[in-house]
N, C-alpha and C positions, 0 to 999 in steps of 0.2 A: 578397506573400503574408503572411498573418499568423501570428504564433505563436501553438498552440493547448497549453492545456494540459490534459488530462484527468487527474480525479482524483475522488476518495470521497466520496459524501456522509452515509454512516453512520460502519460502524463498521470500515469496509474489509470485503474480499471481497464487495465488489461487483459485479465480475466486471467490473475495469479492464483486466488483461490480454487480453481477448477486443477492447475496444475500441481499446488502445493497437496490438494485432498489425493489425486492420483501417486505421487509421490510419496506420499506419507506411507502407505502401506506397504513400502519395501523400505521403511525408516528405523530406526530403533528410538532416533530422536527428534523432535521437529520442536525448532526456534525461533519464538519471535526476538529480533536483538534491536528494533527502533521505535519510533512513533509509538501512536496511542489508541484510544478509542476514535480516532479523526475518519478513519478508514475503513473500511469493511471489506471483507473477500464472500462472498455470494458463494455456497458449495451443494450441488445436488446431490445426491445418495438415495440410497436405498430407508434410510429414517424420513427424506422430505428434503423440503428447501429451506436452509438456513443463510444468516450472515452473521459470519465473525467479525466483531472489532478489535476482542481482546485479547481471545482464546487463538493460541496457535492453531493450523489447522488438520493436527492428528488427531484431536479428541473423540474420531470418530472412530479410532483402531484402539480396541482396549488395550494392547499390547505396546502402544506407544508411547514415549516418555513424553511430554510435553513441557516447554521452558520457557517463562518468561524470565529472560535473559535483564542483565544491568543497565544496559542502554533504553530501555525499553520505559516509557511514562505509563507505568501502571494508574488505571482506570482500575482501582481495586471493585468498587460497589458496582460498575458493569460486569467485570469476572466473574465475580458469584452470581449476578444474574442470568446471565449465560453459562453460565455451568449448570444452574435450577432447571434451566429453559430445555437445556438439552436432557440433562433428568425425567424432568417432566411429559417430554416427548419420547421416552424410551432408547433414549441413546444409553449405554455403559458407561460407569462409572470414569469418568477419564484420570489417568495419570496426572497431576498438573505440576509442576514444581518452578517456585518464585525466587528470583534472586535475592537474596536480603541485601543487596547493595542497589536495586532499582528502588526508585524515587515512586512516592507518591500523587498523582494529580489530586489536586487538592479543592473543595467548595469554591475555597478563595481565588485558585486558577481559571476555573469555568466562570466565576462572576465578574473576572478583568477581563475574561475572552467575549465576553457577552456588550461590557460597558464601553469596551475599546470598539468593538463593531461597530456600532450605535452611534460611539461620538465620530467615527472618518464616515458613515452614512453610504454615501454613493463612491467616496474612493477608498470603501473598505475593500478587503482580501478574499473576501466570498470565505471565512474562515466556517470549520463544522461549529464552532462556539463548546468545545467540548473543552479549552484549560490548554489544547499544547503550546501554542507561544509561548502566554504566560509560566506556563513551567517548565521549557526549556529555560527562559530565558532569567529563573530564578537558579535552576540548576548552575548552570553557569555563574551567577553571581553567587555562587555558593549559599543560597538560602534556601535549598531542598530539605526535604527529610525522606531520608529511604527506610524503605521495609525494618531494616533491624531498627530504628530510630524508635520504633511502635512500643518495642518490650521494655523501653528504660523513659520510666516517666517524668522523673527530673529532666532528662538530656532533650526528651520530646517537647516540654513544656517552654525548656529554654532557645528549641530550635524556632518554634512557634512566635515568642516573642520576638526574634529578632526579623524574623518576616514579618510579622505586624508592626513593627515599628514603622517601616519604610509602607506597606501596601498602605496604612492608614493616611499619610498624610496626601496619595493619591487619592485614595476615595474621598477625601473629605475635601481637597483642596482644586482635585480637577472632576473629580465626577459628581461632587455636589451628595456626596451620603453618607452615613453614620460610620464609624470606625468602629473596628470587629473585635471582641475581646476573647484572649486567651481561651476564657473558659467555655466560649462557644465553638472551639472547634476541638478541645481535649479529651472529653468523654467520646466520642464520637470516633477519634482516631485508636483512642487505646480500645474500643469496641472489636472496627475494625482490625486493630491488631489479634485479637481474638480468632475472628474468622479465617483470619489468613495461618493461622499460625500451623496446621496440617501440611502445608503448601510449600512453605518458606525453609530454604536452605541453602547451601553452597554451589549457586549452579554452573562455576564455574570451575571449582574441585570436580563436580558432578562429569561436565562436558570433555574435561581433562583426562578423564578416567576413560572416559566410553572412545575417544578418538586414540588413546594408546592401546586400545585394544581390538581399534578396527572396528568399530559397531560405526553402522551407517547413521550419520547425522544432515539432517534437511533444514537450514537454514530458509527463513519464509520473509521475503521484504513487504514492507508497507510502501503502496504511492510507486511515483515510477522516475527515474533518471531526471527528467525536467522540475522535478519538484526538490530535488535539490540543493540545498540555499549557497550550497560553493559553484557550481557547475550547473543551475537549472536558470531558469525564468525569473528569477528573483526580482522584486521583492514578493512576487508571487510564487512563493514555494513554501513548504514545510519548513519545523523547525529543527528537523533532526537528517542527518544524511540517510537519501533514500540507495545508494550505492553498496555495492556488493563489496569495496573495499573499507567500508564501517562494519559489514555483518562479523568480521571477528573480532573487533573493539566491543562492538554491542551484545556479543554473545560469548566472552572471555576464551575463545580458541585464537591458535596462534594464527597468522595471518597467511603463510606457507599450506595450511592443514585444507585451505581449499581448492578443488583442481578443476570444480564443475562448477558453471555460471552458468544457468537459464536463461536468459531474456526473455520473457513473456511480450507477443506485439501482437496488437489485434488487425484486423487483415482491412478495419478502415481506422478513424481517429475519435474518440471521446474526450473528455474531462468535462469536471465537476470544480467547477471554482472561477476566479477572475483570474485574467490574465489572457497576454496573447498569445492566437491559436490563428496561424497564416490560413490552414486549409479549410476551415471554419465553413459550414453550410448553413444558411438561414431559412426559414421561411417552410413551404413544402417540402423541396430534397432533406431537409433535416429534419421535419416530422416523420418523413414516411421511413427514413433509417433508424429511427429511432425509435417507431414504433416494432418495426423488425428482428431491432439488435437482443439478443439473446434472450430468454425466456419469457421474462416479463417486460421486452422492453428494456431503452437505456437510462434509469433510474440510479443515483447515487444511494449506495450500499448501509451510509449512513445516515446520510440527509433525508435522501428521496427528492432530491432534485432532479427536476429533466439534463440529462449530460448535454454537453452541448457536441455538436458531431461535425464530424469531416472527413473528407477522402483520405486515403492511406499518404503519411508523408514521410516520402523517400529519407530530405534532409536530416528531417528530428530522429526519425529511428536509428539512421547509418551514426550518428551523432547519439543518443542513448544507448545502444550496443557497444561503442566503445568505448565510452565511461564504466559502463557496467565489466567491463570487461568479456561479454560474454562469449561463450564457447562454443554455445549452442543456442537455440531460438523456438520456442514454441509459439506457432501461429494460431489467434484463435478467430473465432464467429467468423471463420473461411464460408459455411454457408448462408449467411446472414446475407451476403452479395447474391445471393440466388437469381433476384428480382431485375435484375439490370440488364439492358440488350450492352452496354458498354460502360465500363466502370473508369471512370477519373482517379488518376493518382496526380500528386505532389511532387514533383521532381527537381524542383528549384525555385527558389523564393525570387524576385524582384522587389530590391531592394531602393529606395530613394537614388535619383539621378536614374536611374532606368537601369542599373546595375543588376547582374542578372548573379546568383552565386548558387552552389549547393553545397557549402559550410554552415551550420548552425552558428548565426549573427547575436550578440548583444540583444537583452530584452530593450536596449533602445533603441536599438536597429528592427524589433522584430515588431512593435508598435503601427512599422508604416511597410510592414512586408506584404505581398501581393505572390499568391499560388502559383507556380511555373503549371499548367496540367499538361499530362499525356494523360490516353484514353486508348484502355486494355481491353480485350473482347470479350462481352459477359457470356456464361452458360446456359443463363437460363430454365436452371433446372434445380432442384429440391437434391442436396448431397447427402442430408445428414443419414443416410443409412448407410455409405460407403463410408467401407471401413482400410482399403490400398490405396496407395496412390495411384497406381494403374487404371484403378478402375472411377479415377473421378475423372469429370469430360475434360479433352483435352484445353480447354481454353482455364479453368481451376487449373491444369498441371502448372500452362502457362504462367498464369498469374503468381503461384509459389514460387517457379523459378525466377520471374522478376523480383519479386521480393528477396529473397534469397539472393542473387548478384549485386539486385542495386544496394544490397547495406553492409554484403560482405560476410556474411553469418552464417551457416550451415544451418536449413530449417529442419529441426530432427521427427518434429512432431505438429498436429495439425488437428487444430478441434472443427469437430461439424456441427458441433449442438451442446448443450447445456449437461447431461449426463457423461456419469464418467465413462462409460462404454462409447460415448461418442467421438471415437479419437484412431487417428491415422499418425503409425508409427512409419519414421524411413529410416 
């Protein structure tokens, strides 16, 4: 069986979690291997509507193993809260298993993501204030503490100090507030360690095991292609690779072991954050799509920010498809367009000098970029109960096969609505 990994090819909220909950159920495994609590995947079923931040999205199949993988900025005190939540609600006990080599997001991370917002004001990052910068980018300077770190209290205490040496003289020196001391955050992690400690093991002996013996593993991305801090928008992106050639760094499989890339693209444009978005709609056309777009509306998953919204664009996708490597493509809120006598797509940017390209440009080129449209033939008509391709009106066929040519992707699958029975296989 091969490893598949499904993942973004904009700007995230693509509508991964609908594909990742379908997929799950012919999984043995499903992986989160990046990001954090920043993100959410929105998943409808038969228990209700939920949104994951933390939780992979098989917890909803008793039968499947669930992995928070080493890459991954564990949100430990959201985990457990969403693992209650879904308890609570009658969901089965889920499988969960944590890497004892992922990192903790930590008090101290959320309160620099919080004070660093605050002080750039208007040319902050639109960040969720949930700790990932900040913790990637202790990570990296080596002043993490991962999971096993919890069970050894001397090595925990002395990992603590040497992050509080450096955060304090920040807080005190650029953010104007008290310096945090050891013992306020060491009861509280060896607690923690406590809780997790059912959870926690080798998940990459684990992942090793199950791919030498052919069990189907579901690799699940956070965010989408543009948020990427090698290859996306930066400095408005994430701080962890949202690409499908991290999922087996982030998820300790070898990197050969995957043969299936999803691209998830939704059939117009969203995000949730700053940064530039060419095909951008302001005003009316961007309330009335966005009061439209998917169940409740286009609401960030984490936030609950209004997304901000645009017509489908050619450039960024045919350009996130191939970063992702993708294989194949799941189109989604295809009838979300219902309402339209003629739908506007993105075909190429205008570029400063009147330059016209359909290459995805530098975010300093993308700053003063200007929409190419064409304009597709709407249907007019309510899809979500069509479940062939045949039998959606021919101007929807249309529309998929333009999508489908102009990015180069094979569209294998095609959502009409928010439930997982709302879906056209080709």
């Amino acid at each position: 069986m091969t490893v598949m990994a499904i993942v973004g090819a904009n700007w995230g909220d693509e509508g991964k979690g609908k594909m990742a909950d379908i997929h799950a159920a012919n999984s043995a495994y499903v992986v989160r291997y990046q990001g954090g609590s920043n993100a959410g995947h929105t998943i409808i079923n038969d228990y209700g509507k939920f949104s994951l931040h933390m939780l992979p999205s098989g917890v909803f199949n008793p039968s499947v193993i669930n992995v928070i993988g080493p890459g991954v900025a564990l949100d430990a005190d959201e985990l457990l809260r969403e693992r209650e939540t879904l308890l609570a609600r009658g969901v089965p006990e889920p499988q969960i298993k944590i890497s004892e080599r992922a990192q903790i997001v930590l008090p101290i991370h959320r309160l620099f993501d919080e004070l660093e917002e605050d002080r750039l004001g208007a040319s902050g990052f639109g960040s969720t204030r949930r700790g990932i910068a900040p913790f990637y980018a202790d990570k990296y300077a080596k002043l993490g503490i991962q999971v096993a770190d919890l069970y050894d209290v001397k090595r925990l205490s002395s990992r603590i100090e040497r992050l509080l040496a450096i955060k304090n003289v920040l807080l005190v020196h650029l953010y104007g507030k008290q310096p945090i001391q050891v013992n306020e955050l060491l009861p509280n992690l060896i607690e923690l360690g406590k809780k997790l400690k059912p959870f926690v093991c080798d998940t990459t002996k684990l992942l090793h095991s199950a791919y030498a013996k052919g069990e189907a593993i579901l690799l699940e991305g956070q965010l989408g292609a543009l948020r990427d801090p090698d290859h996306g928008i930066y400095p408005f992106t994430t701080s962890s690779s949202t690409l499908s050639g991290f999922a087996a760094v982030g998820a300790g499989l070898p990197p050969y072991a995957i043969t299936n890339v999803m691209a998830v693209v939704k059939a117009y444009s969203s995000c949730v954050g700053a940064g530039p978005f060419v095909s951008e709609l302001d005003n009316r056309e961007a309330d009335e799509l966005r009061r439209r777009g998917g169940d409740a509306g286009e609401y960030g998953a984490t936030t609950g920010r209004p997304r901000r919204m645009g017509w489908f664009d050619v450039v960024a996708t045919r350009y996130g498809c191939k970063l992702q490597g993708a294989t194949t493509v799941a189109l989604t809120n295809l009838d979300v367009l219902g309402y339209l006598y003629e739908i506007p797509v993105c075909v190429a940017y205008e570029l400063n000098g009147g330059i016209v390209t359909d290459d995805f440009p530098m975010t300093s080129d993308l700053d003063h970029a200007k929409p190419v449209l064409q304009s597709l033939p709407g249907w007019k008509s309510d899809i979500s109960n069509v479940r062939t391709f045949e039998d959606l009106p021919e101007a929807a066929q249309q529309y998929v096969n333009f999508v489908e040519s102009s990015i180069g992707v094979k569209v294998s699958c095609i959502s009409v609505g928010p439930h997982r029975d709302q879906i056209i296989e080709r």
